[in-house]
C-alpha beads as a LAMMPS data file, in Angstrom:
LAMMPS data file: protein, C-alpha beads

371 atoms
370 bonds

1 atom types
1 bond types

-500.0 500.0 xlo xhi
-500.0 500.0 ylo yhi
-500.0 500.0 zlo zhi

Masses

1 110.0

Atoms # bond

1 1 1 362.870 -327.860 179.745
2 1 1 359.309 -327.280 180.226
3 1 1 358.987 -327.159 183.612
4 1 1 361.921 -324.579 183.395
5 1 1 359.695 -323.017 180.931
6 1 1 356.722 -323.043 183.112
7 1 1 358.867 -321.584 186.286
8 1 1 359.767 -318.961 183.791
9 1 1 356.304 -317.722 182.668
10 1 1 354.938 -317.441 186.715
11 1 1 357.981 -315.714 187.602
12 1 1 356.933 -312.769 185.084
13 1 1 353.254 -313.696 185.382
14 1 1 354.270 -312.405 189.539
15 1 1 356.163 -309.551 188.530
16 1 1 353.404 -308.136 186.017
17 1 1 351.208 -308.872 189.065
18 1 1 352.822 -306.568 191.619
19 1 1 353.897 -304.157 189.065
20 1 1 350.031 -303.401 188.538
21 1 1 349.503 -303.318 192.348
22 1 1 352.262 -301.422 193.126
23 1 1 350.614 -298.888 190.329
24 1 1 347.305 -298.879 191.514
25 1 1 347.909 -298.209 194.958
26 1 1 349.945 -295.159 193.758
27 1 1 347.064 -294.154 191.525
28 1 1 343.750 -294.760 193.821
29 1 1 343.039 -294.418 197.669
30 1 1 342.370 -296.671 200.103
31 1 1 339.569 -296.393 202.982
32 1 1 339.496 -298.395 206.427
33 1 1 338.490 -297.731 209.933
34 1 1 336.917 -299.606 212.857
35 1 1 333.472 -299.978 213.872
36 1 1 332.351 -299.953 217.481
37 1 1 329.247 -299.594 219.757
38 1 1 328.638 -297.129 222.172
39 1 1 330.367 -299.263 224.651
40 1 1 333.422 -298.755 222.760
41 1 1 333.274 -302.850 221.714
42 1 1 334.508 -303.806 218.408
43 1 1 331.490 -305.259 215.822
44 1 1 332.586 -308.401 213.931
45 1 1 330.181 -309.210 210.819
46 1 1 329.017 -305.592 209.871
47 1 1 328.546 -304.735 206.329
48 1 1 330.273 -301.490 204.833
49 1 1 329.448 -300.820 201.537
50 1 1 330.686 -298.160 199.042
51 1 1 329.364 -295.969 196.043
52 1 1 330.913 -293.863 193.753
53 1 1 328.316 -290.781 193.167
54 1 1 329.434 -290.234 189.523
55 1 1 329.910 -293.743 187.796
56 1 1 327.801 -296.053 190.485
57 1 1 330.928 -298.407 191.281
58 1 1 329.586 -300.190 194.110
59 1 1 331.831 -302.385 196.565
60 1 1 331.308 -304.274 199.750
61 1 1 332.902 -305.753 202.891
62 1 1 332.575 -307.275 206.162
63 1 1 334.205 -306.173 209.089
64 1 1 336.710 -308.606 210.747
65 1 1 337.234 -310.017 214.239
66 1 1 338.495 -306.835 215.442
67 1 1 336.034 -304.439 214.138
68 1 1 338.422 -303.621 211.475
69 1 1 337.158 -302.963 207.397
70 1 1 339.326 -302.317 204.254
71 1 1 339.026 -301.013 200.852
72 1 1 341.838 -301.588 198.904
73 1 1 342.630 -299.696 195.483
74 1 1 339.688 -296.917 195.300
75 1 1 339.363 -295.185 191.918
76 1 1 339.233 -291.403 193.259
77 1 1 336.038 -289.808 193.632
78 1 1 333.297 -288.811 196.143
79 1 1 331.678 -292.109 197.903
80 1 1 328.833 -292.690 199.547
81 1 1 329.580 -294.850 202.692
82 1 1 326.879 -297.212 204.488
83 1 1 327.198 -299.203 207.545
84 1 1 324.876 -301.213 208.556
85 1 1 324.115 -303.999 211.129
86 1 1 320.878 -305.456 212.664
87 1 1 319.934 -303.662 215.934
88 1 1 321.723 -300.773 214.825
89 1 1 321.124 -296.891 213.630
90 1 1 321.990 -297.319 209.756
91 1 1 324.579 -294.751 209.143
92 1 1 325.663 -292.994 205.940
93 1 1 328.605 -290.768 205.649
94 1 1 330.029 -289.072 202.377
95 1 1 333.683 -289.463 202.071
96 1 1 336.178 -287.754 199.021
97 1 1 339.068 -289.577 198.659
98 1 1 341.901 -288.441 196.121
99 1 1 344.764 -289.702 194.849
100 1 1 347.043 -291.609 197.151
101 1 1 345.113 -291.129 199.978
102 1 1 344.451 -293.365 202.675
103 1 1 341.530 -292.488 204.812
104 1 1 340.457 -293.457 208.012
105 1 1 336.735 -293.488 208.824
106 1 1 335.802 -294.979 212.147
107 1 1 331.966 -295.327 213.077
108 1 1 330.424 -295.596 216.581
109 1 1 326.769 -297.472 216.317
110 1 1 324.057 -296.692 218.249
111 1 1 321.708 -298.758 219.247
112 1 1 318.319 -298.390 217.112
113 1 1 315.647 -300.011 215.102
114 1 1 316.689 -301.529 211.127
115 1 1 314.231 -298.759 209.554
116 1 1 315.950 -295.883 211.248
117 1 1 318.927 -294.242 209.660
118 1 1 321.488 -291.903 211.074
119 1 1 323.025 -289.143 208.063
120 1 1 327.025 -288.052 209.031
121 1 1 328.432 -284.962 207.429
122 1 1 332.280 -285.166 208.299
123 1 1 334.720 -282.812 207.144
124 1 1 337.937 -283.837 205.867
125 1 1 340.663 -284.626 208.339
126 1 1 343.942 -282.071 207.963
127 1 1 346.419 -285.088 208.631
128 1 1 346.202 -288.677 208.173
129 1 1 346.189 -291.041 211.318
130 1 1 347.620 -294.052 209.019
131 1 1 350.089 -292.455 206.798
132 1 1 353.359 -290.150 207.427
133 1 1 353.950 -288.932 203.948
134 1 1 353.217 -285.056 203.660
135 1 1 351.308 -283.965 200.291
136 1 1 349.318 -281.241 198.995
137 1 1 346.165 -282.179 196.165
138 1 1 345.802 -279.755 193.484
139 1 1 342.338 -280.804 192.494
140 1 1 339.711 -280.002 189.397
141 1 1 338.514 -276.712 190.406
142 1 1 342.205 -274.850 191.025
143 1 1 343.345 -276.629 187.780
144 1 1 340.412 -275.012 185.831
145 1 1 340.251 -271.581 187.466
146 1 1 344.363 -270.672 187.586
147 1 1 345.111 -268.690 184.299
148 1 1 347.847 -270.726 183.143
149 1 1 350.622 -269.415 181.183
150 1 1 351.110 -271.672 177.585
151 1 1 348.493 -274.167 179.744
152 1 1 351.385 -275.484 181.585
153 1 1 349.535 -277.136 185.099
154 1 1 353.043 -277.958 186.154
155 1 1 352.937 -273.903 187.105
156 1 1 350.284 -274.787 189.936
157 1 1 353.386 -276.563 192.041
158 1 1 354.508 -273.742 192.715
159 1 1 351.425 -273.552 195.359
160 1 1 353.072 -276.518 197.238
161 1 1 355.176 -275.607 200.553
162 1 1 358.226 -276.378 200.080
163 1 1 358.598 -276.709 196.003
164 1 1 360.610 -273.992 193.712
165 1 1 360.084 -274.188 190.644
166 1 1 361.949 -272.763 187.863
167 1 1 360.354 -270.300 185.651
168 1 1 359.719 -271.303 181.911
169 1 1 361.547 -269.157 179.430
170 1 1 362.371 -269.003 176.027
171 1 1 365.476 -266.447 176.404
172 1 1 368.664 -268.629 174.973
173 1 1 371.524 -269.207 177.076
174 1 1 369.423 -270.148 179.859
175 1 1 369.557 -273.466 181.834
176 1 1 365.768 -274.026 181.779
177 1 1 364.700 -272.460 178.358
178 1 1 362.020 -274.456 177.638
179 1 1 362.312 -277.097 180.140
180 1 1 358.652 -277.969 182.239
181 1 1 358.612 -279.713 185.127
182 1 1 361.888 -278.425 186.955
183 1 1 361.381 -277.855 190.425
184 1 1 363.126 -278.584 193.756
185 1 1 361.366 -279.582 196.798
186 1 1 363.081 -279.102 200.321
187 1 1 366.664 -278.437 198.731
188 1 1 366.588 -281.826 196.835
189 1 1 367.867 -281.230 193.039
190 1 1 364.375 -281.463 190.032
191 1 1 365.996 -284.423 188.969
192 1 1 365.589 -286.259 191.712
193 1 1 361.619 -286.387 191.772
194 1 1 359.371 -288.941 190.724
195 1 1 356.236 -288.486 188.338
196 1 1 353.856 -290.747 187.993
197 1 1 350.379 -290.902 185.567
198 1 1 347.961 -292.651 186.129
199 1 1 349.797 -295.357 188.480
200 1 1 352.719 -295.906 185.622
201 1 1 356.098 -294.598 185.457
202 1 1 355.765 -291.099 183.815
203 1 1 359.889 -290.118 183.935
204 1 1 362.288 -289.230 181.343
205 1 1 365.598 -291.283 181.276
206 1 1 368.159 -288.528 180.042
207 1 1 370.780 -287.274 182.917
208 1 1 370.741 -283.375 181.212
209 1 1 366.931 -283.146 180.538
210 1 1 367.560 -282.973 176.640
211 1 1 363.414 -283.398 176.296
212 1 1 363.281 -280.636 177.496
213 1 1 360.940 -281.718 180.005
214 1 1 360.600 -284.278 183.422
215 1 1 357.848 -286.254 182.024
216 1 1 357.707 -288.759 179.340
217 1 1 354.134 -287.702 179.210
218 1 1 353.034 -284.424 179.407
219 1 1 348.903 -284.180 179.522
220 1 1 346.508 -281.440 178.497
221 1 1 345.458 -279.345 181.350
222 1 1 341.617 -280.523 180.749
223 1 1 342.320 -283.885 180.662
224 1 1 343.604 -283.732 184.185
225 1 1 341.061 -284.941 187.312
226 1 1 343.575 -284.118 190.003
227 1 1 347.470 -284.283 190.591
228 1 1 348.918 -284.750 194.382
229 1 1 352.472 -283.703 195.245
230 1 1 354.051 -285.456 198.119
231 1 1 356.971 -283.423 199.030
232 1 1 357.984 -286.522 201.668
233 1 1 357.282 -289.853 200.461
234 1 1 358.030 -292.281 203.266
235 1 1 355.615 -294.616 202.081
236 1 1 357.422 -297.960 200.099
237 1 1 355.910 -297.293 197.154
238 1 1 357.334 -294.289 196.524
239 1 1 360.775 -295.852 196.971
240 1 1 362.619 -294.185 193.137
241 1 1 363.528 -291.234 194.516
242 1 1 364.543 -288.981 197.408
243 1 1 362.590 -285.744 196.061
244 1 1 358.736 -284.807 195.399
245 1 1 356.652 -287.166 193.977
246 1 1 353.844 -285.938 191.424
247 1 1 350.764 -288.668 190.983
248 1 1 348.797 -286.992 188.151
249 1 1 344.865 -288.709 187.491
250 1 1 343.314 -288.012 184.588
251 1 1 339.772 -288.324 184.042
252 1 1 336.959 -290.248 182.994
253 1 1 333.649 -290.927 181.835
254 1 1 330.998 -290.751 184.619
255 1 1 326.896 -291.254 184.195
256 1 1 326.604 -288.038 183.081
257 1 1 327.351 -286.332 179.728
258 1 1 330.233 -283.127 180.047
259 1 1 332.314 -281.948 177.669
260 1 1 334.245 -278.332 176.749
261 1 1 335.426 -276.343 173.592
262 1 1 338.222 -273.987 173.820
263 1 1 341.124 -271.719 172.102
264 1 1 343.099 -269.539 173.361
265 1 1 344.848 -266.994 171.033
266 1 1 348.013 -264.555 171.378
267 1 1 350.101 -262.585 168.903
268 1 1 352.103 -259.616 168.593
269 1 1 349.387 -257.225 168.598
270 1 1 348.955 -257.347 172.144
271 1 1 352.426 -257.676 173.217
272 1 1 354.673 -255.219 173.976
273 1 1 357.927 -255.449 172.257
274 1 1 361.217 -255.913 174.115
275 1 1 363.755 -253.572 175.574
276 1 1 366.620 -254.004 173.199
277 1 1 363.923 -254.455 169.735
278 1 1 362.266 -250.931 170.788
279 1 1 365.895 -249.131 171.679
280 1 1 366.932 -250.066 168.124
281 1 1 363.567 -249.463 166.519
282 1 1 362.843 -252.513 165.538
283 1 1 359.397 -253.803 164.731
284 1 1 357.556 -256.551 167.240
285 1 1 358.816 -260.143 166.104
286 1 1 355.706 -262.462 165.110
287 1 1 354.017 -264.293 167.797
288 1 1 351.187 -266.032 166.713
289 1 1 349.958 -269.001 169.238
290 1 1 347.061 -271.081 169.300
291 1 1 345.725 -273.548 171.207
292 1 1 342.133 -274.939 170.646
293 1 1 340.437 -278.183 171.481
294 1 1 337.555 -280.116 173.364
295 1 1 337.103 -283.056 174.684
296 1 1 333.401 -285.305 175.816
297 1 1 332.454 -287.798 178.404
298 1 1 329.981 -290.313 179.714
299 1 1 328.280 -293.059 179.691
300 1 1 328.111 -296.329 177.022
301 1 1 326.334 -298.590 179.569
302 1 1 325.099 -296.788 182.935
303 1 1 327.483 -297.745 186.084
304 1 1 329.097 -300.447 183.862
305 1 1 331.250 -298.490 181.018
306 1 1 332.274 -295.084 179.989
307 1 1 334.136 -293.020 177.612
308 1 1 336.102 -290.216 177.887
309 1 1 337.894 -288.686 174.469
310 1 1 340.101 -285.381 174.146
311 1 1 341.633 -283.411 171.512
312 1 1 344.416 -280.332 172.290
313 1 1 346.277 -278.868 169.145
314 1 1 348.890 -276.117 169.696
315 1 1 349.853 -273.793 166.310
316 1 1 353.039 -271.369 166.975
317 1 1 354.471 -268.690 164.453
318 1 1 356.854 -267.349 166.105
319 1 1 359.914 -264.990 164.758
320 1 1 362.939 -263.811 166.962
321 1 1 365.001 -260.555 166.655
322 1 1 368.622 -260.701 167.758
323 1 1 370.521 -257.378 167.897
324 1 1 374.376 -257.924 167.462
325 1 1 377.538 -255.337 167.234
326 1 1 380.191 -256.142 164.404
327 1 1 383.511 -254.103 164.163
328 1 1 383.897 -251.407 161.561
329 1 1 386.418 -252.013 158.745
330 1 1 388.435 -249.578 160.156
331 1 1 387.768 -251.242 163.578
332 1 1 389.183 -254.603 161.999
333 1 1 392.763 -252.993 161.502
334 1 1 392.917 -251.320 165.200
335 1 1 392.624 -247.734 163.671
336 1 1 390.572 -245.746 166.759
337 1 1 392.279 -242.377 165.655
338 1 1 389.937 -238.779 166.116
339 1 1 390.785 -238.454 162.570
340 1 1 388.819 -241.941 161.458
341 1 1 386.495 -241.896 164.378
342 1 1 385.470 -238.487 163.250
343 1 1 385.076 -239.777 159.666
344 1 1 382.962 -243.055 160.887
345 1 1 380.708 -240.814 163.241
346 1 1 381.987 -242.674 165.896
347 1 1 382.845 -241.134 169.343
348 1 1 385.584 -243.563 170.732
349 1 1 387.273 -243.245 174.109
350 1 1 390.551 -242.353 175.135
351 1 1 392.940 -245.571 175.227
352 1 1 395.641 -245.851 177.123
353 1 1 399.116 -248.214 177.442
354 1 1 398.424 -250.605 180.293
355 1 1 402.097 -250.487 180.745
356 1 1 401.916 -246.650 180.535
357 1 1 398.999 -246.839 183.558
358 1 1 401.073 -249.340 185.525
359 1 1 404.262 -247.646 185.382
360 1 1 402.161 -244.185 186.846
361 1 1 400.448 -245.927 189.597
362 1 1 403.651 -246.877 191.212
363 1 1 405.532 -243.738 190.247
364 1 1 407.208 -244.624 188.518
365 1 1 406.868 -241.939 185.778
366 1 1 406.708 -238.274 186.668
367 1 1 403.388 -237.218 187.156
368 1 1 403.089 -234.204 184.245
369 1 1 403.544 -237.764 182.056
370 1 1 401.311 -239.515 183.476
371 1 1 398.485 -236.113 183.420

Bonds

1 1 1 2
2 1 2 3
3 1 3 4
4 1 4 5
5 1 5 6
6 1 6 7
7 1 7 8
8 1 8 9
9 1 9 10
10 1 10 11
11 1 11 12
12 1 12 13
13 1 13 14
14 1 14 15
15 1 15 16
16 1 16 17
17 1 17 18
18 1 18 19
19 1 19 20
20 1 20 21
21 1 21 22
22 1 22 23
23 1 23 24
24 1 24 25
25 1 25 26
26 1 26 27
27 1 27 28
28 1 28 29
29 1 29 30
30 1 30 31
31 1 31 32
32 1 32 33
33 1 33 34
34 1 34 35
35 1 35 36
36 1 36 37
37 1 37 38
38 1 38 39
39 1 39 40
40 1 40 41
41 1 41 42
42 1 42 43
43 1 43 44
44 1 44 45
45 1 45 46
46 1 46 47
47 1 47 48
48 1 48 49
49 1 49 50
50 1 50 51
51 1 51 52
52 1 52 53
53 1 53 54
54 1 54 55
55 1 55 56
56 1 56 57
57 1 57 58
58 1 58 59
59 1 59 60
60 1 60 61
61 1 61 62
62 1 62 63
63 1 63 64
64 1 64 65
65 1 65 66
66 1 66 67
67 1 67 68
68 1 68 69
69 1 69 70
70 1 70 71
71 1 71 72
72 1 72 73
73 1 73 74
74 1 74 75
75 1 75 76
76 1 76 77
77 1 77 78
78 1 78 79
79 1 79 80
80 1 80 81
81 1 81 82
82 1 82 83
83 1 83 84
84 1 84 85
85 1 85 86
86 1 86 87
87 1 87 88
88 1 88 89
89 1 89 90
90 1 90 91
91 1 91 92
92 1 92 93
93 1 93 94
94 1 94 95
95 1 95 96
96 1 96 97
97 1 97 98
98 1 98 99
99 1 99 100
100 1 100 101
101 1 101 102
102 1 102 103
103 1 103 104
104 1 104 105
105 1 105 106
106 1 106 107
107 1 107 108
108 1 108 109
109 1 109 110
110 1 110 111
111 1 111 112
112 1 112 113
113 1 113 114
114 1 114 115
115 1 115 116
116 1 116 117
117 1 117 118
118 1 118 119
119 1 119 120
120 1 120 121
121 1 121 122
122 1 122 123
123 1 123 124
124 1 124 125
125 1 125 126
126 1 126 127
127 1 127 128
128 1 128 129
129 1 129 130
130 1 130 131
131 1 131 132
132 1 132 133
133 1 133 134
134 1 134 135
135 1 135 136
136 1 136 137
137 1 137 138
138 1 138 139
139 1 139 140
140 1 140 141
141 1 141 142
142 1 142 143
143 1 143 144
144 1 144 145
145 1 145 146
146 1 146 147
147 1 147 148
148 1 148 149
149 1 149 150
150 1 150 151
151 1 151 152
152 1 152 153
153 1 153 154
154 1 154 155
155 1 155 156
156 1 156 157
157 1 157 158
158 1 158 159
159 1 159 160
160 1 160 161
161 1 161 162
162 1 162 163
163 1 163 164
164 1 164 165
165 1 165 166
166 1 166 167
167 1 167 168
168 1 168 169
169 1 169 170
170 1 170 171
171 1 171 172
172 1 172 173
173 1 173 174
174 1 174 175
175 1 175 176
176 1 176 177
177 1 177 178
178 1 178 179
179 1 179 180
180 1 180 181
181 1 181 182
182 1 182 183
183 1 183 184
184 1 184 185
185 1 185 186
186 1 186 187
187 1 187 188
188 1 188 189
189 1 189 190
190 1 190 191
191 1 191 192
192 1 192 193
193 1 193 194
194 1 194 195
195 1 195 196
196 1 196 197
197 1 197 198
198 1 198 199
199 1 199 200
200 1 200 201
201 1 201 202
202 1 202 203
203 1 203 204
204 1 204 205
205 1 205 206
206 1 206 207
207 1 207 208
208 1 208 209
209 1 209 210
210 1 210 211
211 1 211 212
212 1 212 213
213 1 213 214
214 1 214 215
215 1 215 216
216 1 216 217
217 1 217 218
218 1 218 219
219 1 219 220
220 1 220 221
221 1 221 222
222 1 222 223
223 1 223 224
224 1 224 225
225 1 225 226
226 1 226 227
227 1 227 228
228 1 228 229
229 1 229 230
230 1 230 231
231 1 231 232
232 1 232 233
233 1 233 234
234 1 234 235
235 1 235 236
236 1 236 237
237 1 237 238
238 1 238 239
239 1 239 240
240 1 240 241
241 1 241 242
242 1 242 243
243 1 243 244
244 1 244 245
245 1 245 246
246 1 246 247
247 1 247 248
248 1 248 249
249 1 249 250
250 1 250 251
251 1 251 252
252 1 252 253
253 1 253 254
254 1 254 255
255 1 255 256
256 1 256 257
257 1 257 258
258 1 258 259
259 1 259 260
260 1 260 261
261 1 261 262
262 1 262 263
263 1 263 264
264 1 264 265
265 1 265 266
266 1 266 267
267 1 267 268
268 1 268 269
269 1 269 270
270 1 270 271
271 1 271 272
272 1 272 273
273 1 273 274
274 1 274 275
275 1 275 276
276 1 276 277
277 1 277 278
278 1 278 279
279 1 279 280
280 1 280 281
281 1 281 282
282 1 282 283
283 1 283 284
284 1 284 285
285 1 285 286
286 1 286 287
287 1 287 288
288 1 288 289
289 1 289 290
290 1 290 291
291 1 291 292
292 1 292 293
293 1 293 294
294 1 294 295
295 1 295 296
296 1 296 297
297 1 297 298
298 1 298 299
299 1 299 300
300 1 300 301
301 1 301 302
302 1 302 303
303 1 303 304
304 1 304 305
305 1 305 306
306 1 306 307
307 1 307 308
308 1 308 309
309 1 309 310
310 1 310 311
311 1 311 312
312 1 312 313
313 1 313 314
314 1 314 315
315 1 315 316
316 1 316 317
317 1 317 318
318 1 318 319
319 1 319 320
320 1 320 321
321 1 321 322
322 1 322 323
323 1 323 324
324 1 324 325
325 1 325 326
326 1 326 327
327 1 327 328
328 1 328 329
329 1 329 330
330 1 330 331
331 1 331 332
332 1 332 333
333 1 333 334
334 1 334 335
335 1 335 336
336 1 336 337
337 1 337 338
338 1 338 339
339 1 339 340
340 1 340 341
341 1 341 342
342 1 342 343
343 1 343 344
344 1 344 345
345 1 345 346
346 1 346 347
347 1 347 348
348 1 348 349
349 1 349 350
350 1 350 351
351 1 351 352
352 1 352 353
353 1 353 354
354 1 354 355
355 1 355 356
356 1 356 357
357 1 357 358
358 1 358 359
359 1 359 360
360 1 360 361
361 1 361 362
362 1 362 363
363 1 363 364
364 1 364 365
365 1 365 366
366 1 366 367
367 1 367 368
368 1 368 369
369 1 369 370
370 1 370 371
C-alpha cells in the first residue's frame, strides 16, 4: 500500500511538473544560436551570459560541442547579451524578446585581445528561423496609446491579419451583446481559440458563452505588459485548439519606481440621443460610467524582488428607453372603420379580402369589381 502510495504521489508530482513547463514556455521566450569564428568553425566552451535591463535577472551558459547555446524559459523583456571567450573580440548585443518567442542570435568572433570589446546593434528579425507559428505582438506602447472603447484591449485584435472580431454592443436581441473576446481568425469559429494568462489556462468552459465573455479572466488594460496572437499555432504547446491563440503577460515590478492614476468619465450630456428616443421626443436615457484607478511598481530588494499592485473600479448608471406600439381599444375588436379611425385620429389604410384580391388577379371577377 505504500509503495502504491508513493507511485501515486510522483505520478502527480510529474504531471504538476510539466504542467508548469508546458506554462512557462507559453508565457516566456526562449533564446539560442551558434557561435563561430571567422573561419566559420563552431566554439565549444564560450560563455553567453544574459541581463534583463529592468529587474537585473542575470543567467549564464556554456556553449556545447557544436557551438550551440540555449536559454530556456526567458521572462520577457529587453536583455543585454555578452559573449565572451579568451582570444576573442568581447561582443555585446541587445536583444527584446516577447512573449512566446523564440529567437535566434548567432555570433561570428573575431579574433582580438580580452580588453577589447565589439558593441552589435541588430534589428529584430521579421520571421523566425526556428519556429513556423505566425503571430503578431501587441506590445506596451499600442496598448497605452489606442483610445479604447469601455477599456476593452481585446478591441486591439482587430489589428491582427487575419482576425474579425465582433463588435461589442449593448442593443438586445443581438448574438454578441455584451460578449468580449469573440473573434474568428482565418474562418475558424471564436470558440475555437485558446487564451492563455500568464502561462495558465485563461478559457471559459460554457458551449453558448453565457459569461458573456472568452476568458475566465479578463485583466485591466494597465495591468497588461504585452499580449501575442498567433493566428497559426503549429507549435505542440499550443495543441487545445484549431483557432488563434491569445498569450496575454501582465506586468511587474522592475528596479525602478512607476506607477499611474486614472478615470475616465461619460454620461448623457455628451451623448447624442438615439434615433427612435429623439423621433418620439423622448429625453436622453442616463448614462453615467466611470472608471478610475492606479496601480505602483518596483523594487523590495534591488534585482532580487519586486512588487507590482493595481486597482480598476468601474461605476455604471445606466437607464434604457424602449418605444413600443399597443393596439387601440377599438383596434382590439377589429373595428378599422373611417367612422372610428376618424374619431381615434387615426389614418388607417384601405384593407382588402385576400380572397377578394386573389379572385381579381386571375379574373376571375369582372374588373369594375375588382376597381
Amino acid at each position: 500500500m505504500t509503495r502504491a502510495l508513493l507511485r501515486q504521489c510522483l505520478f502527480f508530482s510529474l504531471l504538476i511538473s510539466a504542467g508548469l513547463v508546458s506554462q512557462a514556455q507559453v508565457n516566456t521566450a526562449n533564446l539560442s544560436g551558434l557561435v563561430t569564428d571567422p573561419t566559420g568553425a563552431v566554439l565549444a566552451h564560450v560563455t553567453v551570459s544574459v541581463t534583463n535591463r529592468a529587474t537585473g535577472y542575470n543567467r549564464t551558459v556554456s556553449t556545447d560541442g557544436a557551438g550551440l547555446y540555449s536559454f530556456q524559459d526567458l521572462p520577457i523583456g529587453q536583455y543585454s547579451l555578452s559573449v565572451n571567450e579568451s582570444g576573442f573580440d568581447t561582443v555585446n548585443e541587445t536583444v527584446i524578446l516577447t512573449v512566446g518567442q523564440r529567437a535566434r542570435e548567432d555570433f561570428h568572433l573575431q579574433v582580438g585581445s580580452a580588453q577589447q570589446t565589439v558593441q552589435v546593434q541588430a534589428a529584430a528579425p521579421v520571421l523566425s528561423p526556428d519556429d513556423a507559428s505566425i503571430s503578431t505582438v501587441i506590445g506596451s506602447t499600442t496598448i497605452e496609446q489606442t483610445p479604447l472603447y469601455l477599456r476593452n484591449w481585446d478591441d486591439l485584435l482587430r489589428i491582427v491579419p487575419g482576425v474579425q472580431i465582433a463588435r461589442y454592443t449593448q442593443q438586445s436581441g443581438a448574438t454578441s451583446a455584451g460578449r468580449v473576446g469573440d473573434f474568428n481568425v482565418n474562418g475558424i469559429h471564436s470558440l475555437q481559440n485558446n487564451f492563455i494568462l500568464d502561462g495558465i489556462d485563461n478559457n471559459t468552459f460554457s458551449e453558448n458563452v453565457q459569461e458573456l465573455s472568452t476568458e475566465s479572466s479578463h485583466p485591466s488594460v494597465d495591468t497588461i505588459a504585452e499580449f501575442n496572437v498567433i493566428t497559426n499555432p503549429y507549435s505542440a504547446e499550443y495543441g487545445r485548439s484549431p483557432g488563434g491563440v491569445v498569450s496575454v503577460n501582465t506586468k511587474s515590478g522592475t528596479n525602478e519606481i512607476h506607477g499611474l492614476a486614472y478615470e475616465y468619465v461619460r454620461n448623457q450630456f455628451f451623448d447624442a440621443n438615439d434615433f427612435f428616443s429623439d423621433r418620439h421626443g423622448l429625453p436622453k436615457p442616463e448614462n453615467n460610467q466611470n472608471q478610475f484607478g492606479a496601480n505602483i511598481g518596483g523594487p523590495i530588494i534591488k534585482n532580487k524582488l519586486f512588487f507590482f499592485f493595481n486597482y480598476e473600479g468601474t461605476r455604471i448608471k445606466q437607464g434604457v428607453s424602449r418605444t413600443a406600439t399597443v393596439p387601440l381599444p377599438n383596434e382590439r375588436i377589429g373595428d378599422f372603420s373611417p367612422a372610428t379611425a376618424a374619431a381615434v385620429g387615426v389614418t388607417y389604410p384601405t384593407i382588402y379580402d385576400p380572397r377578394h384580391v386573389r379572385s381579381c388577379l386571375l379574373g376571375i371577377e369582372l374588373p369594375a369589381v375588382c376597381e
